[in-house]
Structure formats: C-alpha cells, structure tokens
Backbone and ligand atoms as CSV (ligand in chain L), in Angstrom:
chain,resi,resn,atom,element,x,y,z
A,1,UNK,N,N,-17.905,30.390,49.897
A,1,UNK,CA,C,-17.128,29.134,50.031
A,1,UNK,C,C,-17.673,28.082,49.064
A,2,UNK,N,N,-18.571,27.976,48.934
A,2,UNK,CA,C,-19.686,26.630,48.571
A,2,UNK,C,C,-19.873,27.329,47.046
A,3,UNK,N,N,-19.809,28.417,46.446
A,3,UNK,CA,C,-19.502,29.179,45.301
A,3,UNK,C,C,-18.114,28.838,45.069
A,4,UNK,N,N,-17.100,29.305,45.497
A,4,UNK,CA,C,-16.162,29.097,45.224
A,4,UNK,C,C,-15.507,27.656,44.749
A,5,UNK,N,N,-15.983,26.436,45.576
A,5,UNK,CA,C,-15.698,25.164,45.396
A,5,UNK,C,C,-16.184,24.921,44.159
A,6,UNK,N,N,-17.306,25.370,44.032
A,6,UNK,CA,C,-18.134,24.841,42.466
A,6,UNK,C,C,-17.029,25.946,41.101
A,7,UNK,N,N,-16.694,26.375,41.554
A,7,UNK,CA,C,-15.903,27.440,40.379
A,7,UNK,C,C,-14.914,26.411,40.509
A,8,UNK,N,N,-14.101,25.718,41.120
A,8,UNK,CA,C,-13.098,24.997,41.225
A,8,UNK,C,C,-13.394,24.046,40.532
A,9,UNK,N,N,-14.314,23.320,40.873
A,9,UNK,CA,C,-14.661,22.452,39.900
A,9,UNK,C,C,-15.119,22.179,38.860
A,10,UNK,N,N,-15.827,22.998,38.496
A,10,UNK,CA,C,-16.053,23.441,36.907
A,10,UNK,C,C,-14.576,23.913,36.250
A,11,UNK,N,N,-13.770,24.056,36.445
A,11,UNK,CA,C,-12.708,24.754,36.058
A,11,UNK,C,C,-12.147,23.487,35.769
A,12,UNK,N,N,-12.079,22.590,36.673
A,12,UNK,CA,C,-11.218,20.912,36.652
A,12,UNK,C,C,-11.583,20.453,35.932
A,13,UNK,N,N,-13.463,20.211,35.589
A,13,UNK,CA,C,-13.979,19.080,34.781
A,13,UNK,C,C,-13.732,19.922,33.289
A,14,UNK,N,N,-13.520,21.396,33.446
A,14,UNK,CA,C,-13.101,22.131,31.538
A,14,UNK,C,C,-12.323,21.714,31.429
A,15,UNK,N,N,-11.061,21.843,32.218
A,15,UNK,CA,C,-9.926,21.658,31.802
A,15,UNK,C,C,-9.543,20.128,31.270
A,16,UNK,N,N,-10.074,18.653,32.275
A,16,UNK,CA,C,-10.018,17.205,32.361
A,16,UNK,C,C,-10.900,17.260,30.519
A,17,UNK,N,N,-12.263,18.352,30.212
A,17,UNK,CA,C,-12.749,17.806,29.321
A,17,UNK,C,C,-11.955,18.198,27.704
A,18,UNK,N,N,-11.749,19.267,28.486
A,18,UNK,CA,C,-10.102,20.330,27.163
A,18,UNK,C,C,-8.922,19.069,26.497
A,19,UNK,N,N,-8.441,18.502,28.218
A,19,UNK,CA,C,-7.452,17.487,27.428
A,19,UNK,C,C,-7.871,16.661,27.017
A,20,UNK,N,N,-8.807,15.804,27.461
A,20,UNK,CA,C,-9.537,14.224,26.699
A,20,UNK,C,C,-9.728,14.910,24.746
A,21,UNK,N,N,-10.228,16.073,25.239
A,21,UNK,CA,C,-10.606,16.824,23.460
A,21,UNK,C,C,-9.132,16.345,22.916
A,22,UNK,N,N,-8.196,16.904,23.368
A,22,UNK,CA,C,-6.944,17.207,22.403
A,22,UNK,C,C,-6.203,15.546,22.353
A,23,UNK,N,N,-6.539,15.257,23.465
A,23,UNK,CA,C,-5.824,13.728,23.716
A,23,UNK,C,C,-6.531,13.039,22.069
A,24,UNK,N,N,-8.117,12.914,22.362
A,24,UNK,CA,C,-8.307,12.199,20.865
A,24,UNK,C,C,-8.261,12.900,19.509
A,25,UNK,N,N,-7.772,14.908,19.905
A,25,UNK,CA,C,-7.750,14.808,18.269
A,25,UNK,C,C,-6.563,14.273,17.809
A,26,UNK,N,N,-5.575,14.088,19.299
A,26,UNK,CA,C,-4.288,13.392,18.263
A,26,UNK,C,C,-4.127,12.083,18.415
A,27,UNK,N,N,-5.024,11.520,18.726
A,27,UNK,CA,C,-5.202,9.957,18.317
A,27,UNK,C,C,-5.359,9.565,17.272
A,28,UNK,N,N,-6.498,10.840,16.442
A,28,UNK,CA,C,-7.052,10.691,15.131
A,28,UNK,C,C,-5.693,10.808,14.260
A,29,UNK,N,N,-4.958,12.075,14.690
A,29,UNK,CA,C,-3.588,12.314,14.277
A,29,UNK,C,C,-3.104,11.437,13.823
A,30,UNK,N,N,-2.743,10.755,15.132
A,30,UNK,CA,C,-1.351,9.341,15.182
A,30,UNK,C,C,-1.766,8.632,14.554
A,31,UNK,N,N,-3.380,8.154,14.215
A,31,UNK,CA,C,-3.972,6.561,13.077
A,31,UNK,C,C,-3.855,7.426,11.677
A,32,UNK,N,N,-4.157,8.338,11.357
A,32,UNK,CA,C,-3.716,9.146,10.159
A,32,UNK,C,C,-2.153,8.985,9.578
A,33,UNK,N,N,-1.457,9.586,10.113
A,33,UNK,CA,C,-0.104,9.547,10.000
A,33,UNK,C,C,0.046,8.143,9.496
A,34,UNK,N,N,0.121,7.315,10.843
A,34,UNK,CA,C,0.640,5.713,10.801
A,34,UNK,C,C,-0.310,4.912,9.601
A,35,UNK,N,N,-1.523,5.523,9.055
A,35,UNK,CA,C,-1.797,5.035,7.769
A,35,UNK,C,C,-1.262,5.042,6.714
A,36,UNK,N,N,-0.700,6.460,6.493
A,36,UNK,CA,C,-0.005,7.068,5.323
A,36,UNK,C,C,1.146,6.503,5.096
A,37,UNK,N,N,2.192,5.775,6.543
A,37,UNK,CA,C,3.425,5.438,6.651
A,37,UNK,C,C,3.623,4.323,6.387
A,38,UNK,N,N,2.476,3.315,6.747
A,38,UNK,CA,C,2.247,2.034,6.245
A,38,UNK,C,C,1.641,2.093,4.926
A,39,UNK,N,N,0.915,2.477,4.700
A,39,UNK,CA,C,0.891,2.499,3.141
A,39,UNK,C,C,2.038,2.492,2.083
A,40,UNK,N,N,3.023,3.773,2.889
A,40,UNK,CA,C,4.148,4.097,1.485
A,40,UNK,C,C,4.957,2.621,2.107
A,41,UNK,N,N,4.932,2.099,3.588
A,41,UNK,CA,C,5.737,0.819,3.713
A,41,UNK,C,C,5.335,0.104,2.701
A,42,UNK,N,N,4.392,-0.314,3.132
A,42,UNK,CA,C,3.681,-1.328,2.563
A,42,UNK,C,C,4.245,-1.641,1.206
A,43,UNK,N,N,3.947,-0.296,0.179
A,43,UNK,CA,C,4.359,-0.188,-1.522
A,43,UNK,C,C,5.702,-0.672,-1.547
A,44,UNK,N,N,6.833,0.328,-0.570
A,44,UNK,CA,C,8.291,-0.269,-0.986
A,44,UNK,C,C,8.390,-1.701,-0.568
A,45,UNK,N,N,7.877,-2.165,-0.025
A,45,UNK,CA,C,8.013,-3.691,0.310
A,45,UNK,C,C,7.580,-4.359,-0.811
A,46,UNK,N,N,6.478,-4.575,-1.401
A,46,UNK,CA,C,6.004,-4.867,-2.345
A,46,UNK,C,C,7.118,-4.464,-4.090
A,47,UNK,N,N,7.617,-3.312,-3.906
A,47,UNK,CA,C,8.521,-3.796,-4.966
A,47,UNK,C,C,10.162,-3.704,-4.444
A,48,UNK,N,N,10.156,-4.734,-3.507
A,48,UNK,CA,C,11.754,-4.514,-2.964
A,48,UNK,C,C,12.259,-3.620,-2.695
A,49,UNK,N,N,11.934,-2.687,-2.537
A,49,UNK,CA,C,13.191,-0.999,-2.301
A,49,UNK,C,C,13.431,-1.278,-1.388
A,50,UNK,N,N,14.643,-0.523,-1.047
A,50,UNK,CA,C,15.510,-0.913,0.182
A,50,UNK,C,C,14.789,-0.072,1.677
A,51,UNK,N,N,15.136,-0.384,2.656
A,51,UNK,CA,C,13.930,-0.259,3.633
A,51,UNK,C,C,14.749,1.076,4.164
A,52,UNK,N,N,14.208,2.550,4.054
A,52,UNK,CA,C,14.428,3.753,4.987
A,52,UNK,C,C,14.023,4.004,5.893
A,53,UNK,N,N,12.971,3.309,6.520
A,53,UNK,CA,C,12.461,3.436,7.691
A,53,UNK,C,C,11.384,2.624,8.155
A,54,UNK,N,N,11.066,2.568,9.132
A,54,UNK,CA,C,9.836,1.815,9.652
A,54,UNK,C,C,9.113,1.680,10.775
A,55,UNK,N,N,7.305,1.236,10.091
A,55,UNK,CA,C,6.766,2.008,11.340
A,55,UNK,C,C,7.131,1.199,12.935
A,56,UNK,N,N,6.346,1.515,13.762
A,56,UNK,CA,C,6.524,1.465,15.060
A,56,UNK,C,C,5.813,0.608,15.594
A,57,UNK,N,N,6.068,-0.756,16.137
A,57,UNK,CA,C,4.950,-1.976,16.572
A,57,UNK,C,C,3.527,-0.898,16.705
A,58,UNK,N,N,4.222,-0.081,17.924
A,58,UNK,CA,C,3.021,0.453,18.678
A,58,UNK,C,C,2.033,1.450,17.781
A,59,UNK,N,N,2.539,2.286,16.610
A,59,UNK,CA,C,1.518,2.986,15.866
A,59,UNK,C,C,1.165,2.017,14.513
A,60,UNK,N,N,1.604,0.845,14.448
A,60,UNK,CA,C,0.879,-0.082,13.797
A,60,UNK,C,C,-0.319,-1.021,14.335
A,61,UNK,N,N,0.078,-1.017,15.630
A,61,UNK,CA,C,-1.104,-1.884,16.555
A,61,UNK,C,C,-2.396,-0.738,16.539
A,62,UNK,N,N,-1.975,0.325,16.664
A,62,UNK,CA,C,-2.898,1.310,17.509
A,62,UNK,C,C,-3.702,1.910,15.822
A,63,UNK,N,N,-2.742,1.460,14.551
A,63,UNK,CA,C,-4.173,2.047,13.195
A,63,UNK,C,C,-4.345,0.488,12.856
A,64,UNK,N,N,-4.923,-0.202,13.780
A,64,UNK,CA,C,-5.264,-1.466,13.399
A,64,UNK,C,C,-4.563,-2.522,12.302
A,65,UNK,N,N,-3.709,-2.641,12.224
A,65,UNK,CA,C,-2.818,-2.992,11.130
A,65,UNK,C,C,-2.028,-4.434,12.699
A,66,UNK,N,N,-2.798,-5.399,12.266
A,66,UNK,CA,C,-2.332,-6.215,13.697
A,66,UNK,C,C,-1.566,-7.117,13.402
A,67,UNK,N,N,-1.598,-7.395,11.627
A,67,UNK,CA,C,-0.440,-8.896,11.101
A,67,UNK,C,C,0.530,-8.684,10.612
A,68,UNK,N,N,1.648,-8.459,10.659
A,68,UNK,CA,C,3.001,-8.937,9.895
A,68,UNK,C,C,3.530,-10.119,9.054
A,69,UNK,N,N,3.249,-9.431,7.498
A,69,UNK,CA,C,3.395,-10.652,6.941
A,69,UNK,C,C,4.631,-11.030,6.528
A,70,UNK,N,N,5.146,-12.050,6.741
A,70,UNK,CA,C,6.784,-12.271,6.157
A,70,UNK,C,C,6.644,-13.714,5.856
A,71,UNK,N,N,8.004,-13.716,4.769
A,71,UNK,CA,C,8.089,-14.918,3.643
A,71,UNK,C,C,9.664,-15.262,3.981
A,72,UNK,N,N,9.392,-16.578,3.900
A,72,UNK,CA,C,10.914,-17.170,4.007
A,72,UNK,C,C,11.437,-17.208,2.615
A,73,UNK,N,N,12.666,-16.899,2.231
A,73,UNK,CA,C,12.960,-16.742,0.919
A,73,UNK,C,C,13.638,-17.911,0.517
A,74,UNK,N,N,14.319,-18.889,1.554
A,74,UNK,CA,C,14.473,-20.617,1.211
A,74,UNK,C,C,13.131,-21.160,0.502
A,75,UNK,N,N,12.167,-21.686,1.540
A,75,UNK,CA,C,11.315,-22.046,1.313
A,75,UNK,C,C,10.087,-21.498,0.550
A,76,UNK,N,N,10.156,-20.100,0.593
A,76,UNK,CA,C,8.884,-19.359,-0.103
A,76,UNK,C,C,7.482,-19.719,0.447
A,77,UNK,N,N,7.347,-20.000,1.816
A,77,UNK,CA,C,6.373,-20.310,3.069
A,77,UNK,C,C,6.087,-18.615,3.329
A,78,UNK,N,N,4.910,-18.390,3.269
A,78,UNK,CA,C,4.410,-16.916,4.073
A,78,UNK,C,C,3.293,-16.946,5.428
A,79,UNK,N,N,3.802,-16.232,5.964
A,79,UNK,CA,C,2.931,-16.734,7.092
A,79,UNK,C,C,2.532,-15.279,7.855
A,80,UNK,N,N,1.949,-15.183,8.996
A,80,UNK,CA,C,2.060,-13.921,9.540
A,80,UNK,C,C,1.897,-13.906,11.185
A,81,UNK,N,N,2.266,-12.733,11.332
A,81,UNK,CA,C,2.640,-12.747,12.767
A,81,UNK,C,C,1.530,-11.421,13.304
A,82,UNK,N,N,1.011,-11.955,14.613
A,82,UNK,CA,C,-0.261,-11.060,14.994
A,82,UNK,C,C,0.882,-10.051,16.089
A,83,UNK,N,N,1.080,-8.585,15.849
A,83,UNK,CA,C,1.735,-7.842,16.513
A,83,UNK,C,C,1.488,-7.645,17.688
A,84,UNK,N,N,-0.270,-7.903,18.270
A,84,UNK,CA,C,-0.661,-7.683,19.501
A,84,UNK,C,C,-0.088,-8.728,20.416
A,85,UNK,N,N,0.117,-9.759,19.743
A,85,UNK,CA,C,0.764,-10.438,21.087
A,85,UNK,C,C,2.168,-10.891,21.488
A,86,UNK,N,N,2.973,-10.004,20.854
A,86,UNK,CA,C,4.283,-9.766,21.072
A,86,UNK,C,C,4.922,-8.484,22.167
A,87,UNK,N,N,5.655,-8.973,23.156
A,87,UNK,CA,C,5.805,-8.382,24.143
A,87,UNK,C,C,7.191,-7.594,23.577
A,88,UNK,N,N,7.071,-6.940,22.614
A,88,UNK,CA,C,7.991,-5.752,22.548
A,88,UNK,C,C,7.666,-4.284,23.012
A,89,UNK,N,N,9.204,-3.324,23.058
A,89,UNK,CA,C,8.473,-2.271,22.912
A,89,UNK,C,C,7.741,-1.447,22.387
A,90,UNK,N,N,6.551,-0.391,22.121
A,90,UNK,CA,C,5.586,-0.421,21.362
A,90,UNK,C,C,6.585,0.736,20.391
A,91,UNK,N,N,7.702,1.312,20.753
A,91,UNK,CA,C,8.434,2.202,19.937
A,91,UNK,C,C,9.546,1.776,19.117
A,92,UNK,N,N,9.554,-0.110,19.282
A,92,UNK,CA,C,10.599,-0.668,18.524
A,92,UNK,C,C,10.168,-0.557,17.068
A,93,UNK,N,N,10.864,-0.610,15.995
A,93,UNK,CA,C,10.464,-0.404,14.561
A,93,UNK,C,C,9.936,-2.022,14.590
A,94,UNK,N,N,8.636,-2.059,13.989
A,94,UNK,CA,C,8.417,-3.265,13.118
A,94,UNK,C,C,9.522,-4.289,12.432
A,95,UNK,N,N,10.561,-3.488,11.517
A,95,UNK,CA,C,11.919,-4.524,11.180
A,95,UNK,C,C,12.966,-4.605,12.244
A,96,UNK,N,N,12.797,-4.337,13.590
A,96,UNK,CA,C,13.612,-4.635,14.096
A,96,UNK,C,C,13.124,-6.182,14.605
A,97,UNK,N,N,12.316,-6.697,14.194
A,97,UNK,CA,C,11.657,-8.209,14.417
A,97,UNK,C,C,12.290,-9.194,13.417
A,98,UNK,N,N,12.870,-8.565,12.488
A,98,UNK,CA,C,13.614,-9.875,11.699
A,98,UNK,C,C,14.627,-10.569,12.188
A,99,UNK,N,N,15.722,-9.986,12.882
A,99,UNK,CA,C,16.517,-11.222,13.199
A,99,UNK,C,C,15.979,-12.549,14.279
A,100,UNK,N,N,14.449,-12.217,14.774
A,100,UNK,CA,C,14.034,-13.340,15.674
A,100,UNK,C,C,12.899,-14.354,14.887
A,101,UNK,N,N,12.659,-13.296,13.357
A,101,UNK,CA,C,12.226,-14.359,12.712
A,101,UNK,C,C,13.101,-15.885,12.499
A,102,UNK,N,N,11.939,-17.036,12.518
A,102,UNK,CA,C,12.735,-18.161,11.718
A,102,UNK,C,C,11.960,-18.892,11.348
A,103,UNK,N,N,11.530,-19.495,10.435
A,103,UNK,CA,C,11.394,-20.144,9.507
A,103,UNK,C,C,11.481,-21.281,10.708
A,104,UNK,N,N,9.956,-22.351,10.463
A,104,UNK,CA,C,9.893,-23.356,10.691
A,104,UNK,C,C,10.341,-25.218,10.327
A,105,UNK,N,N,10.433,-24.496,8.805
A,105,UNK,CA,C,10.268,-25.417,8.158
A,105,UNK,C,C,11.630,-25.810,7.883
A,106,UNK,N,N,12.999,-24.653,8.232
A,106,UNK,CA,C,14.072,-24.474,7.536
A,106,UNK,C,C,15.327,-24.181,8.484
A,107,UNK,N,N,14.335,-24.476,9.671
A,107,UNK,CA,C,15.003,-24.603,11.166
A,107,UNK,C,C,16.021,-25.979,10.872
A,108,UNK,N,N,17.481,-25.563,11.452
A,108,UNK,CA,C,17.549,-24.597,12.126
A,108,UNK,C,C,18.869,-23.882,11.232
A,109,UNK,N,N,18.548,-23.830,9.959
A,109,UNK,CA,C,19.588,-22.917,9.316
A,109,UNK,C,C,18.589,-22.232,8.189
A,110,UNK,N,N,17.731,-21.646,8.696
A,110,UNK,CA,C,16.991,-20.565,8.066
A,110,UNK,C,C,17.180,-19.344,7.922
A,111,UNK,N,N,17.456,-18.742,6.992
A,111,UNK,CA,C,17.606,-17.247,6.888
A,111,UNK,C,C,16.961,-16.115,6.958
A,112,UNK,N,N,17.052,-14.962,7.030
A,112,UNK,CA,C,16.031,-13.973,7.775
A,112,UNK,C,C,15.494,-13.855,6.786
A,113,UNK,N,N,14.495,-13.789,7.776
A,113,UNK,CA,C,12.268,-13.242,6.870
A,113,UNK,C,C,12.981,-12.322,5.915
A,114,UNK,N,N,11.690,-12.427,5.129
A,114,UNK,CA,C,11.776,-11.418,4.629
A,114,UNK,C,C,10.307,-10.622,4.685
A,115,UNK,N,N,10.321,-9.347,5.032
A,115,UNK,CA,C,8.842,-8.446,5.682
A,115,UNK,C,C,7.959,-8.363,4.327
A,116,UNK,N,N,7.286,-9.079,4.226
A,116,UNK,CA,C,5.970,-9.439,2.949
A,116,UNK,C,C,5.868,-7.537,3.214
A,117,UNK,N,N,4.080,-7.535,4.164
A,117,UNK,CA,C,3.560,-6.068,4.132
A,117,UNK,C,C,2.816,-6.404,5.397
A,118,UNK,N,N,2.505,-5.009,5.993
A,118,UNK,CA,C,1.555,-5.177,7.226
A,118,UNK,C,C,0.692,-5.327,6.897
A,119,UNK,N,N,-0.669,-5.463,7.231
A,119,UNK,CA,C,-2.278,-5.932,7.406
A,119,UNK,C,C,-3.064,-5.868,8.029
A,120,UNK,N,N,-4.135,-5.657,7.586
A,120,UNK,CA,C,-5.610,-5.709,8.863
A,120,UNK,C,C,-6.161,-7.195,9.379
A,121,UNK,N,N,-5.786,-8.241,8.220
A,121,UNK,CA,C,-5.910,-9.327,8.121
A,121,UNK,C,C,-4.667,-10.517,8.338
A,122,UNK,N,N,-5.075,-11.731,9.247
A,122,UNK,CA,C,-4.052,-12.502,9.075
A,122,UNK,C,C,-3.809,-13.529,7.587
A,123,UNK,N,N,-2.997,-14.147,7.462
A,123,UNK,CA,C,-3.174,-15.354,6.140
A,123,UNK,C,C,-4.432,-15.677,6.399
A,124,UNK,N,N,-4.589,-16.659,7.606
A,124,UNK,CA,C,-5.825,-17.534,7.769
A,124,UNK,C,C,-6.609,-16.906,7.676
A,125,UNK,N,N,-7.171,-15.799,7.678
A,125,UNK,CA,C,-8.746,-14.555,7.277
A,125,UNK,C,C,-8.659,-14.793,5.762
A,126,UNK,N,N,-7.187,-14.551,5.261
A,126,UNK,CA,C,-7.235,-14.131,3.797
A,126,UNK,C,C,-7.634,-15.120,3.178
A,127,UNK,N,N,-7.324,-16.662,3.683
A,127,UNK,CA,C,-7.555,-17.454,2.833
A,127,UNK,C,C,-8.985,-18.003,2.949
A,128,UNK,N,N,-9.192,-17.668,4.043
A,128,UNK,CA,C,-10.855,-18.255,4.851
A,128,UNK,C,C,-11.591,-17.144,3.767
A,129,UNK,N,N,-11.487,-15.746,3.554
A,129,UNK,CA,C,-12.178,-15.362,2.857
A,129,UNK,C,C,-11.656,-15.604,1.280
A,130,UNK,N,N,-10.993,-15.921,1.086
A,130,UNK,CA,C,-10.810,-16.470,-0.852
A,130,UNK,C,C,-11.679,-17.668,-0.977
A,131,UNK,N,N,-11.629,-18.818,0.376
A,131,UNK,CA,C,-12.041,-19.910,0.418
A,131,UNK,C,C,-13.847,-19.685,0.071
A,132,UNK,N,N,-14.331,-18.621,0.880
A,132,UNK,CA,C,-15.952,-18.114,0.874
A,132,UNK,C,C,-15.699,-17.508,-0.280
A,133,UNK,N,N,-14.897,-16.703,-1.148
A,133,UNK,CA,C,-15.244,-16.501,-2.429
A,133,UNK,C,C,-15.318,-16.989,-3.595
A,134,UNK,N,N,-14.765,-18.113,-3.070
A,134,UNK,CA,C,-15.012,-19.491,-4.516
A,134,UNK,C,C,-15.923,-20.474,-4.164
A,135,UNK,N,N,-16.364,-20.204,-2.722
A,135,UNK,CA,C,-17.779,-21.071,-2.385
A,135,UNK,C,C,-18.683,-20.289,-3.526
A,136,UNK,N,N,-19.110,-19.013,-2.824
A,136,UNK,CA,C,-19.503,-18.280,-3.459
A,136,UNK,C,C,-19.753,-18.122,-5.120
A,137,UNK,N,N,-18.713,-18.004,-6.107
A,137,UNK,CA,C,-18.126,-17.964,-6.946
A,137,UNK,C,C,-18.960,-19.632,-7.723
A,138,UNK,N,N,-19.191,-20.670,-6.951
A,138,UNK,CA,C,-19.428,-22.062,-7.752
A,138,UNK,C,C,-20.827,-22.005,-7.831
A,139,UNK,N,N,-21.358,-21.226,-7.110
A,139,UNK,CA,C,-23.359,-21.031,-7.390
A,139,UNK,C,C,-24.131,-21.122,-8.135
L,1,ZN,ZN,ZN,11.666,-21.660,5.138
C-alpha cells in the first residue's frame, strides 16, 4: 500500500516535472518566434511597406518588447504607449490599437497614428539615455 502510494507519486511529480520542462521549452519558443516577427515588423514599418500582419499585444508583452511607438502624421509628435498597461486582449494584433489612437495635440480632429516600431524602451528612456550620452560625451 505505502509502496504503492509512493509509485503514485513519483509518477505525478515526473509527469508535473515533464510538463513544466515542455511548458518552458515553448516559452523559449514563443520569445524566439515573437522576436523574429517583430523584428521583420519592426523593418517594414520603418520603410513604410504596407502592413501583412501583426504581432500579438500578448507575444509582444511576453518577448519584452513593452512600448509602442507611434507618430502623429499632422503634427509629427512621437510618443509611446507602454503595452502592459492596456487592458486588451493579449491575442488582439498590436495594429488593431490604431483607431483608439489620438493625438493630443490635434484633438479633436486628429488622424490615425501612425505605428513608428515596437521597443524595449519607452521615448522617455530613449531620451534620458541620449540625454546621459551627451552628458557623457561633454567630459
Ligand atoms: Zn498630432
């Protein structure tokens, strides 16, 4: 009996330790992938091509990629948007966020964002660190 229970349970904690294995090799998977996808985003954005697809709030949050950068094309204002704290679904595409973009400055007849590129960084990092590199830089 008291044999048997322990075979039971060794069998549970292989199996509980089998899936956690496979659970993170495809975690590694999914931040792989969603690198590669944001990357080729990233490029067509950067030279205008027309948009075929796009990634997924949720596998952009999850390969650390947390800012959305978009530019108002009135004003030419860029700004960015932190993905973690937007209560969408995590399987909505990233461009399905443009028609709730708007432009502050150009309110309230502003026209839709336009999706700069995703990021690890917000503006304010980017510029806080340009700002330390011309501190830097005057030595
Ligand atoms: Zn604007």
């Amino acid at each position: 009996m008291g044999f048997n229970r322990r075979k039971m349970e060794d069998q549970r904690r292989q199996a509980a330790e089998k899936e956690a294995a496979s659970r993170r090799a495809t975690d590694a998977q999914v931040i792989e992938d969603a690198e590669h996808l944001i990357g080729a985003w990233n490029e067509r954005q950067a030279k205008q091509m027309p948009m075929l697809l796009s990634p997924t709030i949720g596998a952009v949050v999850t390969a650390g990629y947390w800012f959305l950068w978009v530019r108002c094309p009135a004003c030419r204002s860029t700004s960015s948007i932190d993905l973690r704290r937007l209560d969408r679904h995590p399987e909505a595409a990233v461009s399905s966020l443009i028609p709730a973009l708007s432009c502050r400055s150009c309110r309230p007849n502003a026209p839709f964002a336009e999706l700069v590129r995703l990021s690890r960084t917000s503006i304010a990092d980017e510029m806080r660190e340009e700002h330390r590199w011309r501190v830097l830089g005057d030595d």
